[in-house]
N, C-alpha and C positions, 0 to 999 in steps of 0.2 A: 272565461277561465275561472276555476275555482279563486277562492281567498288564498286559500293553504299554500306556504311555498313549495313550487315547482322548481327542486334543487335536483339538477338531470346529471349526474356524474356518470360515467361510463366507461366502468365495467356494466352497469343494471341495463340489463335487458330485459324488463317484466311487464306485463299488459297494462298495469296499473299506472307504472309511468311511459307510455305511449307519447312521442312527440308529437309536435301537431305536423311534423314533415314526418312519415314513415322514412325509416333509415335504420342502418346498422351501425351501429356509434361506435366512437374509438376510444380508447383509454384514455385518452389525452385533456378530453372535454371536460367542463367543470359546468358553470352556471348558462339557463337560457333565457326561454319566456319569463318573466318577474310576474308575480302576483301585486293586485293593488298594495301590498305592505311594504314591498323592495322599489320604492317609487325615486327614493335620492341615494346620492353618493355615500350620506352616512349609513344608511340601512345595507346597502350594498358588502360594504367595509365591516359592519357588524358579522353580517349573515357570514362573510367568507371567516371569519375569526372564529365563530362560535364553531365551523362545521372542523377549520383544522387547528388551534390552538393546539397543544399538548398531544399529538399525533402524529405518528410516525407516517411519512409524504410516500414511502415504499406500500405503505398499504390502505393507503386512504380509500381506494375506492373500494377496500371491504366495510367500512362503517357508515359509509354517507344512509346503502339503503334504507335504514332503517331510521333515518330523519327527512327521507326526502318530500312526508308530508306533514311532518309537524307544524302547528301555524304558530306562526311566530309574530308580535305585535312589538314594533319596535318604537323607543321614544327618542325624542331629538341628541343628537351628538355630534363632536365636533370630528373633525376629519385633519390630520396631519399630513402636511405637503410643503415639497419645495420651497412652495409659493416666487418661483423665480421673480415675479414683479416688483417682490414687495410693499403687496398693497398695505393701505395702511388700515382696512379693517379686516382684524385680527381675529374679531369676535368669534368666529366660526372655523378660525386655522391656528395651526401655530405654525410662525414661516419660514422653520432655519429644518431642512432635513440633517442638519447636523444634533440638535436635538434629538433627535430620533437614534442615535448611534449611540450618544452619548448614556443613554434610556438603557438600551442593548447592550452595553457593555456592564452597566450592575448588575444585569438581569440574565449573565451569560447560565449563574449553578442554579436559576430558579426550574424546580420541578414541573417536569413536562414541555418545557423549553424548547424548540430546536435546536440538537447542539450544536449544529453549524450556521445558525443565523448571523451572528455578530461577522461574520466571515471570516477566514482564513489569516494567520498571519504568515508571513513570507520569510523561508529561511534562509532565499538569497534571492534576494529581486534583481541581481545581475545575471540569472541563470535563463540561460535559452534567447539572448539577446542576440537579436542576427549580426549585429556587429559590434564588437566589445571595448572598439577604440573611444574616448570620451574626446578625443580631438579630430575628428570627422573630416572626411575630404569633403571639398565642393563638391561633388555630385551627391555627397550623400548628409549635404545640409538639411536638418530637420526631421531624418529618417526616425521611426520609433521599432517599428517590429512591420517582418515581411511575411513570405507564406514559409509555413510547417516546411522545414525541409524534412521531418522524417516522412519515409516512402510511404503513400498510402492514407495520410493523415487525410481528416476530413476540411482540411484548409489547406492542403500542399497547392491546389491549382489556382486558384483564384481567394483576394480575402477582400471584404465590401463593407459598404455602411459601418464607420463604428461611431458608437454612442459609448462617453467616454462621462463617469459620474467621479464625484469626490466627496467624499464621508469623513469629516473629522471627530472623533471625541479626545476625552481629556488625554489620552495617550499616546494614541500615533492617529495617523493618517493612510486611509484606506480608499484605493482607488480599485475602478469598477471600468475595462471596457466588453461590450458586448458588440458583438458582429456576426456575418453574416459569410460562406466560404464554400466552396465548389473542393472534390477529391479530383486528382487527378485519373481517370481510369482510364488504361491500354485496353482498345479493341486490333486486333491486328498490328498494323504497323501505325495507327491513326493513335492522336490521344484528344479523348474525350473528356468533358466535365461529366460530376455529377450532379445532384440536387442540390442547390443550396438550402443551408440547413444554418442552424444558430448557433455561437460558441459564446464562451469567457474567459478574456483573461485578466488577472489582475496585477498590480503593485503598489508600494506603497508612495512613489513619487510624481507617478502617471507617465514615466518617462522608459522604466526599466519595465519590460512587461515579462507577467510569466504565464505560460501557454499549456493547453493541455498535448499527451502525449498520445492519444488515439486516435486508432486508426479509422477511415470513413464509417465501420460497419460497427464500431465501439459504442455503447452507451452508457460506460464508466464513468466516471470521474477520477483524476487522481486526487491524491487524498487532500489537496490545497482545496478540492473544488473545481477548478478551473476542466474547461477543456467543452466538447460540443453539450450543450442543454437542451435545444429543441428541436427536433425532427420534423420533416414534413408530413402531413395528415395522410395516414393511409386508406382515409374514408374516400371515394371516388367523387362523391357529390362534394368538398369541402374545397372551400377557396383556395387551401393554401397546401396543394399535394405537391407541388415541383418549389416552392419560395417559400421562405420563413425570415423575414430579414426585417432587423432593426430598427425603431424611427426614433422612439423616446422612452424613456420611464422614469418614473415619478414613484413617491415613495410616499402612503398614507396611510392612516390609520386610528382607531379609535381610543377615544383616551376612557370610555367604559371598559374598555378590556386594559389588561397587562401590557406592558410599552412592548414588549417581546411580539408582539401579535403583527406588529407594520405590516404591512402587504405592500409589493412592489406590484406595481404596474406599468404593464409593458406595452404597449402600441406597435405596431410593426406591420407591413407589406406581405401579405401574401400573394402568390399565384400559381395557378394550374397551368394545365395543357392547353383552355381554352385561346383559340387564337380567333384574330380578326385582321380579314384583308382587306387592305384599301387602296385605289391609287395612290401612288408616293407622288407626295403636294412637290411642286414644282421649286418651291423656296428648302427644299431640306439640301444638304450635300448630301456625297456619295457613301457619308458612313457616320453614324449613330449607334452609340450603344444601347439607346433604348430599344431598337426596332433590329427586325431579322428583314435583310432585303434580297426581294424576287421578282430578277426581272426588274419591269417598270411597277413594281407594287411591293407594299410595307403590307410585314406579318407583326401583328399587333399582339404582346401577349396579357392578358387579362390578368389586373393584380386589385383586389379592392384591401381596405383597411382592416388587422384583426385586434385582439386584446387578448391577453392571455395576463395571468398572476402567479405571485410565487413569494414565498413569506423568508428563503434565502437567497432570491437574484440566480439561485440555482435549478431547482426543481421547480417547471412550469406547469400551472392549468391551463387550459383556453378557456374561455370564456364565449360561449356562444352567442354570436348573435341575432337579428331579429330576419336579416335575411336568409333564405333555404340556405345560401353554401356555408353559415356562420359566420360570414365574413360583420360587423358592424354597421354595416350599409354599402348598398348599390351604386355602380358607377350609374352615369345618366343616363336620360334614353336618350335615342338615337336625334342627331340635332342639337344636344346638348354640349356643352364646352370640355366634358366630362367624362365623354360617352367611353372614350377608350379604355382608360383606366384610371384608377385612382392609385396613388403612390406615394413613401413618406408622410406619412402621417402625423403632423408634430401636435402637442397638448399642451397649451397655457393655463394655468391655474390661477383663477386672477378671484374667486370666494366658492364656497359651495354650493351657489346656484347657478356661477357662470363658468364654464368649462368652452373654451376654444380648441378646434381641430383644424390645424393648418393642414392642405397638402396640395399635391400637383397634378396633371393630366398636361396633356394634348389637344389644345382648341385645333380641329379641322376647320373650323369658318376664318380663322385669324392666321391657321400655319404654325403658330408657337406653342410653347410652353407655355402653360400660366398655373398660379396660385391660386387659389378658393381657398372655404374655410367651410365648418358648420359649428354649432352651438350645443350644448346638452345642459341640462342641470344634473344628472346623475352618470355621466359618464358611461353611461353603457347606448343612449338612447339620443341618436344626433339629426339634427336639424341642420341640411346643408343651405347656406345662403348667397352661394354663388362666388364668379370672379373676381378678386379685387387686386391682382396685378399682372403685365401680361408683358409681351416682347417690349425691349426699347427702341430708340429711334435708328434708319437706316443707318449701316455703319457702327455703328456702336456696338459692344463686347458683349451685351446680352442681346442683340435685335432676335434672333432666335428662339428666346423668353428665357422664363425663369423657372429655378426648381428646386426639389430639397429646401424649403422653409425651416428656418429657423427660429423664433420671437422671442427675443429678451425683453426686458426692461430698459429703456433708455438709461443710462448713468446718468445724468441729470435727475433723472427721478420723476422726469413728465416725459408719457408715452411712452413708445416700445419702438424699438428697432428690430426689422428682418434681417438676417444674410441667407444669402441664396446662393446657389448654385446658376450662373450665365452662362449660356449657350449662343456663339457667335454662330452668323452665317455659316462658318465652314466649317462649324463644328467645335471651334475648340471651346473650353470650357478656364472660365475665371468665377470667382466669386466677389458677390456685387453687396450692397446694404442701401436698405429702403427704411422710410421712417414713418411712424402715423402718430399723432393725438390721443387716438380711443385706440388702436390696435384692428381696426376693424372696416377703416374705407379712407381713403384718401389717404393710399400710400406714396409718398415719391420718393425719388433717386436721392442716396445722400451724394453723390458727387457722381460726375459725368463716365469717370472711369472704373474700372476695378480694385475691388484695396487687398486682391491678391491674388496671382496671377503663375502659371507654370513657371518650373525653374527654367531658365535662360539658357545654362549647359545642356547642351542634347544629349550627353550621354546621364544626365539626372536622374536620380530615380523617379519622381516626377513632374520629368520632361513633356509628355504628352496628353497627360489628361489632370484634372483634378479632379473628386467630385465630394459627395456629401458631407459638409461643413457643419460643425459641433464646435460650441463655443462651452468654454468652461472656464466663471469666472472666478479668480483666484482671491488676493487678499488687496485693498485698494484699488488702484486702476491698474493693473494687472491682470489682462488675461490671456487664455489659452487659445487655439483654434487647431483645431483636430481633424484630419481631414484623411481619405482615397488619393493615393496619388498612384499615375502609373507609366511606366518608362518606355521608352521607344520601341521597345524589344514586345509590351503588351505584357509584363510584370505589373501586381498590384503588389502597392503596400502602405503602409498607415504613417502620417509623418504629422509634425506640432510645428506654428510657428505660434509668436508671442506678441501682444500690444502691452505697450507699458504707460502710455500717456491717458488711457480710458476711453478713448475718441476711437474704437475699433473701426479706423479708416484706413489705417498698414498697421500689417503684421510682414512679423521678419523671422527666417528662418532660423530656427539655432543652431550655433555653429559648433557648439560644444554641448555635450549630454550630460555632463558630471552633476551633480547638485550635493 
């Protein structure tokens, strides 16, 4: 490959930038192949800065062409992140993403700015609340926000995965969730989903949310921002044509450039049409939401890991990867623990050489769920190293394995703690917490049982399922947990319960919403 950066945005269809996979590219795309110069996290963070600083995101892919070979020689810099571990070398981060906000908020009237980076302020974050009472019945303990009731909206049928952030500067408090949401669409007398596809919404409590108001075929925003952001890939060859769904994001950035420049990064599941059939293992019950069942045999649908960026949490790039569909990398070959899918994608930032990627699959050789990981120093370029946690023992609330990874920072301040998503025998689903030393082998169980588990009412809202678990730590031993819950009826919707002792071993639903 030459030196010069190969910066492949797409709208350019020109011979000159030729991929190394012939293809008809989609607007969506932003970075692929790296040249020796784009080799770590900080040159990465550079490059995407210099190419949209001060430029309007509606027309970025008319200026890229005529930088897409300039060589650019880049010198060492520091990279801005969460740092949720709190490691204690700093040298190379600075570790409060609230920094970062607070940066964005002096820098809201600086020239060429995006004027909607700082984000949105909310002129009633009580508005569009599915239910308005602050003193809540028991069924609808810990409830937050359900599907779009307006007709047609591109989350009326189903709402998934939410990834749920919190941004403080010196003035208020700004929360951030992103998820994942199916339209409801009538064929006949039958009602169908559609594609899931990516939204946001926001508020300022994490409690009141506010939602966008279009419809599945909208690519608006209302004027808060909020509402659906990423579409599935209309490229045939791309990983992510039928799924676009949520895992993590992280928020970094170069301190050579203007604070204004952060770049959100997004990890997230895609998947196509590609399907794979396998005899259904003898240990599954008779229904999973992961799998489509036929007959004596599981329809497997093919999801691998994407990335995509965005300098408001609004307007997205993707980011190409190394593999043909873009996806970031390949599930395993055939035999591997792996093979079926890769899903949930979580990213620990622990300095900017060491980058973890949690996520999950389907062992056929064991029957369960299990957790892997892989490694990058730049974030774009991952080294998988296998399984490191898998079903628990017979009887027990995960024996079916585990899923949806999570990885904090121990409170204590030595090691890191998972929560997962458990998978019993028969299917139901609790959420379980595992602990390690380094974050990286020798995980085990923090206590025998669940430290949270469906509500108990059957008519709950959710009663029947729980699944993708997002922890957001608040102020002292205070935290939040965020979660898919879904009711008898096969309604999803998004609810919070709370730990207050720091020992995230129970969490209790809230009983009241007022704050």
């Amino acid at each position: 490959m030459e030196s010069s950066v190969h910066t492949r945005l797409l709208h350019v269809q020109v011979a000159e930038l030729k991929p190394k996979f012939s293809r008809s590219w989609g607007s969506h795309s932003l970075f692929s192949h790296r040249s020796p110069e784009c080799t770590t996290l900080g040159s990465w963070i550079l490059r995407f800065n210099k190419v949209f600083v001060g430029r309007d995101w509606t027309k970025f892919r008319h200026v890229i062409h005529r930088e897409a070979h300039a060589k650019v020689t880049f010198s060492p810099i520091r990279a801005l992140d969460s740092n949720p571990h709190d490691t204690t070398d700093c040298s190379d981060a600075l570790s409060h993403e609230s920094q970062h906000l607070e940066s964005v908020e002096s820098s809201k009237n600086t020239v060429g700015c995006h004027s909607e980076f700082a984000g949105p302020k909310l002129d009633d974050v009580t508005a569009r609340l599915d239910s308005s009472s602050s003193n809540l019945t028991t069924e609808m303990h810990g409830f937050v926000m359900g599907l779009n009731q307006e007709a047609g909206a591109w989350d009326s049928g189903s709402i998934h995965a939410p990834v749920v952030r919190r941004y403080l500067s010196d003035n208020e408090e700004r929360w951030m969730l992103w998820y994942s949401g199916k339209s409801q669409v009538l064929q006949g007398n039958a009602e169908n989903e559609s594609k899931e596809v990516m939204g946001l919404a926001i508020s300022s409590n994490g409690v009141h949310w506010k939602r966008g108001n279009g419809g599945s075929e909208s690519t608006e925003l209302i004027k808060d921002g909020v509402g659906k952001v990423l579409d599935c890939s209309e490229n045939w060859w791309a990983f992510d044509t039928e799924i676009t769904r949520p895992s993590d994001v992280l928020v970094m950035s170069s301190l050579k450039t203007r604070t204004a420049a952060g770049v959100y990064w997004m990890y997230y599941t895609g998947g196509c049409s590609e399907e794979i059939e396998i005899p259904k293992p003898k240990s599954l019950p008779m229904y999973l939401p992961d799998f489509k069942y036929l007959d004596s045999k599981l329809v497997v649908f093919r999801t691998r890991p994407g990335l995509t960026m965005s300098h408001d949490g609004r307007n997205w790039a993707r980011i190409e990867g190394d593999h043909y569909s873009g996806s970031l990398f390949d599930v395993g070959g055939e035999g591997e623990w792996d093979f079926l899918f890769i899903a949930d994608p979580h990213v620990v930032y622990v300095n900017t050489d060491d980058l973890r990627l949690y996520y999950h699959s389907f062992d056929l050789t064991t029957g369960c769920f299990s957790v892997g990981y892989a490694r990058s120093r730049d974030a774009m370029k991952w080294i998988k190293f296998g399984k490191i946690l898998g079903g628990g023992p017979p009887g027990s609330f995960d024996e079916l394995g585990v899923k949806s990874p999570q990885v904090v920072a121990h409170p204590s301040g030595k090691g890191f703690l998972m929560i997962y998503e458990g998978v019993a025998s028969d299917g139901r689903t609790c959420f379980g917490l595992a602990q390690s030393k380094d974050g990286l082998s020798d995980w085990e169980r923090c206590s025998d049982g669940p430290i949270f588990s469906v509500a108990k009412e059957s008519n709950a809202w959710d009663s029947k399922e729980i699944h993708s678990p997002c922890l957001v730590h608040m102020d002292g031993n205070e935290w939040r947990l965020y979660y898919q819950g879904v009711s008898g009826t096969g309604k999803s919707s998004f609810g919070m319960a709370l730990c207050t002792d720091g020992k995230l071993l129970k969490f209790k639903r809230c009983h009241g919403l007022h704050l």
